[in-house]
N, C-alpha and C positions, 0 to 999 in steps of 0.2 A: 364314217357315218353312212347310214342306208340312203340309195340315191344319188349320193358325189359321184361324178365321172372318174374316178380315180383308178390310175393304173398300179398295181401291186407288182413287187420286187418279182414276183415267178414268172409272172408276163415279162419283165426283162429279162428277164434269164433266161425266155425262150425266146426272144427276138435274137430276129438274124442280125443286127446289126454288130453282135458281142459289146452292146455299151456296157452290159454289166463287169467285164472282164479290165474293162477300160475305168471304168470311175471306181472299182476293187484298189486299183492300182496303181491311180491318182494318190498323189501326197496331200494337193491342194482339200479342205473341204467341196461335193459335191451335192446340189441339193435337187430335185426335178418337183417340177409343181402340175398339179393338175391344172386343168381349167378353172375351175371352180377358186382357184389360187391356196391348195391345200397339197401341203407335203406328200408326194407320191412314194419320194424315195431319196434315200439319204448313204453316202457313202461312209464307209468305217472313219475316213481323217474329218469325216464332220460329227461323229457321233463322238471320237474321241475329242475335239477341241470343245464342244458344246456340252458333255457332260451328259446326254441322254442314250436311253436305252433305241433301240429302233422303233420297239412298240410305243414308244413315248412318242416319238416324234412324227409316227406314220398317220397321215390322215387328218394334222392339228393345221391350223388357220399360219401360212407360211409369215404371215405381217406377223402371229403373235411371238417370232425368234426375233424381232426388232425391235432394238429401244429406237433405232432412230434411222433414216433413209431421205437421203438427200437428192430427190430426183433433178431440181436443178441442177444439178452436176454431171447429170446424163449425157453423153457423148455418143452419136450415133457414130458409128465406125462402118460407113459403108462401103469404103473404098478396101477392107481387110475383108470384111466378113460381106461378101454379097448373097441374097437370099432373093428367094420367088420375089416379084412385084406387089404381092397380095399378103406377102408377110411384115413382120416389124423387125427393121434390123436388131442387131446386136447391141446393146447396149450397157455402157459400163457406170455404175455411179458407186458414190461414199456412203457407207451405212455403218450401224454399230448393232452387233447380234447381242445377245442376253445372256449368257452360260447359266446352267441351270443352279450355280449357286450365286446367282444376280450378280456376277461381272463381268462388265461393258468388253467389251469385244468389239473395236472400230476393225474396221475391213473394206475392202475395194473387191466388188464384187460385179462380175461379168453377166450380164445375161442373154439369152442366145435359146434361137428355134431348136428344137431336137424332136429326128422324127423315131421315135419305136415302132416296130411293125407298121399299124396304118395308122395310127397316134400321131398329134402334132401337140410336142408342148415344149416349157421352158425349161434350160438348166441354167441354176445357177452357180457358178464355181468363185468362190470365195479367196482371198488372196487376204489372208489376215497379219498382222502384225508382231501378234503375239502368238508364237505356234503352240501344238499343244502338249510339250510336256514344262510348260513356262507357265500354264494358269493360273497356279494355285498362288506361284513365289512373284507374279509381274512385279517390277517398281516401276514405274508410270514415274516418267520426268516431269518438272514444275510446265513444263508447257505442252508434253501430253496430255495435262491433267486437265489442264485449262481447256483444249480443248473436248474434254471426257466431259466437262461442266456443260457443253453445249449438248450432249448426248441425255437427254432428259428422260423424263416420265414418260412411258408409252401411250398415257392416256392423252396427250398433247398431238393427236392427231393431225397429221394432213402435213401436204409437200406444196403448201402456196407460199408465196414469196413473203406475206403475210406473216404468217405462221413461221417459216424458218428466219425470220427477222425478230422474231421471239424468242426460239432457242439461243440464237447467237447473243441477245443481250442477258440471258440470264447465265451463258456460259463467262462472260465478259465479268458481271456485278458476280455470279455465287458465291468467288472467293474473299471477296470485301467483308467488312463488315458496316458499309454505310447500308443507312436508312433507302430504303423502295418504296415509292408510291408506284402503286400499280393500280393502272384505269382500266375502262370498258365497260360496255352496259353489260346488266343484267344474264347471270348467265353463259359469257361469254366464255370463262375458265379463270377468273385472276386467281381462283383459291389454288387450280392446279400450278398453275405459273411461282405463288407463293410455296408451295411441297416442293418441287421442283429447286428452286434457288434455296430455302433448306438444306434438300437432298443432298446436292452438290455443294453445301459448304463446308469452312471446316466444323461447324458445329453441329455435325448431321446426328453424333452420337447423343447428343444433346435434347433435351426435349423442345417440342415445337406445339407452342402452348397458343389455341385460337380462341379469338371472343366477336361474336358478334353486336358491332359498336350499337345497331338499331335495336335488339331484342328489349333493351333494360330499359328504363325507366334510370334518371339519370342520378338520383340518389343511390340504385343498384350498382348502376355500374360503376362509380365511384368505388367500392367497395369492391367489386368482384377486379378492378384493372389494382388496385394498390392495400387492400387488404383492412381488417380492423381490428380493435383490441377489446377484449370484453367489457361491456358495459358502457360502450362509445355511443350507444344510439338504441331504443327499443328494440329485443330481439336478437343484441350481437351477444350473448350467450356465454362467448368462447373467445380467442385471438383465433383471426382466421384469414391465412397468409392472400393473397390479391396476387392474379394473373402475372406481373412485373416479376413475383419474387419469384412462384412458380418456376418461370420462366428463363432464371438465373444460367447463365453459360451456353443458352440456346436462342431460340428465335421466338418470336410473341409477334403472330396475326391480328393485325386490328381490321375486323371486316368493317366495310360501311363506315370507314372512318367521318364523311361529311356530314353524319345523322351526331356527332356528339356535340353535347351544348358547351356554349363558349366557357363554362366555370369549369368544365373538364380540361377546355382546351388548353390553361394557360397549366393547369395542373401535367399534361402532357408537354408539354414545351418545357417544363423545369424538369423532368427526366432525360429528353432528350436531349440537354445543356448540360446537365451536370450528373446526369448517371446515378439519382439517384431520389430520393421517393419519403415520403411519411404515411405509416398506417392511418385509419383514420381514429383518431383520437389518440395519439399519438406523438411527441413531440422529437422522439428520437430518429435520425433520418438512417434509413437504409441504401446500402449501396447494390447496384446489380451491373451486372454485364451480360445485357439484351442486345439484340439486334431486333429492329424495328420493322418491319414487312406490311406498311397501309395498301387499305385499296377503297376503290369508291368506285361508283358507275354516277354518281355527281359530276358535275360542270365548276369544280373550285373556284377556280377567277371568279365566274359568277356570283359563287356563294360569298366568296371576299367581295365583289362590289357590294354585296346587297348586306354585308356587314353579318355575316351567318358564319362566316370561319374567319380565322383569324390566318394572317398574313404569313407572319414569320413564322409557325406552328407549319404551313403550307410548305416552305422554303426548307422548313428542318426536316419534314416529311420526305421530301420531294429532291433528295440527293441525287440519287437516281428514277427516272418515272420510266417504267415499261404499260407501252400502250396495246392493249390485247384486243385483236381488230374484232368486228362482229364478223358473223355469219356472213351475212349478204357481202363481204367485202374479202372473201375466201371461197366464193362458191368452188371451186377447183375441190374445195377437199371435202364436199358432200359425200359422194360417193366409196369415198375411203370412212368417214364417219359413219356412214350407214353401215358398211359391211363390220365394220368395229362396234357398234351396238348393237348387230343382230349375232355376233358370237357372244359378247356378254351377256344378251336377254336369256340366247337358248338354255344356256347354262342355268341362267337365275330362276327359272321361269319351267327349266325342263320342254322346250319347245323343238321343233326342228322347222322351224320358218330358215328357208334357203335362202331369199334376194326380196325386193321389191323391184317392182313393174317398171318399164321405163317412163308408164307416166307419171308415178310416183319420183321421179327422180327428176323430170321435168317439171314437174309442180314444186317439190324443194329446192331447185336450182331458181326459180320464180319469186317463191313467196319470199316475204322479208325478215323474217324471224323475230320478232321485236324478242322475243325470249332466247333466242342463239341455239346453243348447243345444246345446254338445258332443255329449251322448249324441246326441240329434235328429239333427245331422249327419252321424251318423257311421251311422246306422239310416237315414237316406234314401239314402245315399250306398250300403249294403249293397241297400238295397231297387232303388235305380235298377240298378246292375248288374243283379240279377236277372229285373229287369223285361221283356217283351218285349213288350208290347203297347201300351205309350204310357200306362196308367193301374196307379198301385204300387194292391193290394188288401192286406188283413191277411195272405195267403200269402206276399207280398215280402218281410215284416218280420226282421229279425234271430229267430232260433231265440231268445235272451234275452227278446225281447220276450213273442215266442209264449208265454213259461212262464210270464211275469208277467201273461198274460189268465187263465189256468188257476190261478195262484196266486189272484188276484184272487178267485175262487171260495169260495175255503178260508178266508177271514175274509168270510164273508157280512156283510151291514149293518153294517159297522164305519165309525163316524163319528172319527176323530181328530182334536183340538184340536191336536196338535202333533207332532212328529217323533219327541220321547222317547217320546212314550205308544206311539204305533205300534212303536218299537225295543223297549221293556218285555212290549209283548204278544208281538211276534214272539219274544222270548227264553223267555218263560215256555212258549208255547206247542210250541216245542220242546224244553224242559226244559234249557235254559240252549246245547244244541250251536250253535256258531256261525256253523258249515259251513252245517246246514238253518237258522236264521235267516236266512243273507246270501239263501240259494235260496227262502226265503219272501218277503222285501223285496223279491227280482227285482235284486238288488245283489250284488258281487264281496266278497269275505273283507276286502279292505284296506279297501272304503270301511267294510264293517261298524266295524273296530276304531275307525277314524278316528270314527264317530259316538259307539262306545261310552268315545271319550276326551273328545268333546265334550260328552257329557251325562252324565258321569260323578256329579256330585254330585247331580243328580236320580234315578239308579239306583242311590245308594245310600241315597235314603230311605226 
């Protein structure tokens, strides 16, 4: 791309240093990254394990060869490899590459200063498992597989502890076939986390049938989760198979499971006991072989005290619960997030926006995201539009954000332990109106109520 600092294969091939005659003749894959962290240059044993051309690979975003990169496993080796004071040692961590026809490739892969001519940049040399005339035929044993389950979706960004305590439990449950609750507010990725444990199950060839529990109306959704038979109800026309059947030998997403009313629930809980279902009008019972995938950014116990979900429906749900942390509680992996939504915008969008500012990066390392990752994308994606000069500054940002810098003002030194204390102060501090509350929080009116039903028995102490 016009503009990258990228150094090209013929600049190495005229530096003095002969590294091209050196990584020629390397067995290992080698790969050199620009600054900018884009593929400079790639040796023949990476192009052969990896399955691309050179021009495929020259110049493209070096994170998008990774499904997955485990920097806590980074080991500084300073006492091997000593380098200037002013540089960043050597460092080795676990990753897993992509091959171009989408198989995982785990590897242990080294990374280390290289200077070309007056160039300073990174090589990384790859020490894989699976060499490359073995791609096509691998058999992955029951417990390299299990761990290939941890090696997820690309789009599960970021190396916080946070986040790889994510991977690891979806590597753990994807080969099960018990029931997932998966939590986290708004936003946060539970749908990607759900594709994910999918992906990696054995039922990936399967189909993966989602329903949004809050969209329906709950006569609908009755019908759309178990299906009807003609003439069951005004309108039913036809026999028309319901999400459960659909769904048969693969996985069925229940988003927003907390929004379904209790005559659904207990209809849900006799499929999850006995595997199996009645159209609606219907007396003949069908059987399926579903796995179960919930998720909610609800407060369940709550909704169980207050008699809004049912208990054991909770308990049958919630075999395994993977908890998907927010935003503010990953900050670490802002800046990997950014640079991963400003390569997918350019493309969507036809853009050539480079980076954002560093006070853009200090200002999202700040704010609190009540919207998550979401909000994020959806605030870069505003900001890349608007952009014109190749770097987003805080003028690019959503108008919402701008009021949430200025807000941020108005509760000077306020430290919060937690989300309700902050919701309690913003309500008192506007004398209970909920309109200027949500415009104090820098949040819309629906998420307000939705918090003020999750923290409910805390506001009323």
């Amino acid at each position: 791309m016009a503009g990258c600092n990228v150094i090209k294969a013929d600049e190495i091939v005229k530096s003095e240093n002969g590294f091209l005659a050196f990584a020629e003749s390397f067995s290992d894959p080698i790969i050199v990254v620009s600054e900018p962290g884009r593929v400079a240059y790639c040796n023949r044993a990476c192009l052969n394990l990896l399955g691309y051309s050179y021009d495929e690979l020259l110049d493209t975003p070096v994170d998008s060869l990774f499904s997955y990169s485990n920097i806590e496993d980074c080991r500084a080796v300073e006492n091997k490899n000593p380098v200037e004071p002013h540089e960043q040692y050597t460092l080795i961590l676990n990753a897993c590459f992509v091959h171009k026809n989408r198989t995982l490739l785990p590897a242990e892969v080294t990374i280390s200063p290289v200077h070309i001519g007056e160039r300073s940049l990174r090589a990384m040399v790859c020490r894989f498992a699976t060499r490359p005339n073995a791609v096509d035929d691998i058999a992955i044993s029951s417990e390299a597989s299990a761990q290939t389950c941890a090696l997820v979706s690309q789009r599960l960004i970021g190396t916080s502890s946070a986040i790889c305590r994510v991977r690891h439990m979806i590597g753990l449950v994807a080969k099960t076939d018990s029931s997932v609750l998966i939590t986290g507010e708004s936003g946060s990725g539970k749908e990607l986390v759900a594709e994910s444990l999918h992906a990696a199950s054995p039922r990936a060839d399967r189909p993966m049938v989602k329903l949004n529990c809050s969209a329906l109306p709950e006569t609908l959704l009755e019908s759309e989760l178990f299906g009807h038979v003609k003439g069951s109800f005004t309108g039913a026309i036809k026999d028309t198979a319901g999400r459960f059947e659909i769904a048969h030998g693969g996985t069925l997403f229940l988003d927003e499971i907390g929004d379904v009313a209790p005559a659904i629930q207990v209809k849900l809980l006799r499929v999850l006991e006995s595997h199996e279902f009645n159209r609606i009008g219907e007396s003949k019972p069908i059987k399926v072989d579903v796995r179960i995938i919930a998720a909610t950014n609800q407060d369940l116990p709550v909704f169980i005290m207050q008699r809004h979900f049912r208990e054991d429906l909770y308990y049958r749900l919630k075999v395994i619960e993977i908890q998907v942390p927010p935003l503010r509680e990953r900050v670490e992996d802002i800046p990997m997030l950014v640079s991963y939504f400003l390569n997918q915008l350019n493309r969507k969008l036809n853009k050539s926006v480079l980076a954002v500012s560093d006070e853009v990066i200090k200002f999202f390392s700040a704010y609190s995201w009540p919207g998550n990752v979401r909000e994020m994308a959806h605030a870069l994606e505003h900001a890349s539009i608007v952009c014109q000069n190749g770097l987003i500054g805080l003028h690019h940002l959503p108008p919402e954000l701008q009021k949430s810098r200025v807000m941020a003002s108005i509760l000077p030194g306020q430290n919060y332990s937690n989300d309700a204390e902050q919701l309690c102060d913003a309500l008192a501090k506007t004398g209970g109106n909920k309109a200027r509350a949500a415009r104090l929080l820098g949040i819309d009116r629906k998420t307000l109520y939705r918090h003020i039903r999750k923290y409910y028995t805390l506001l009323c102490l």
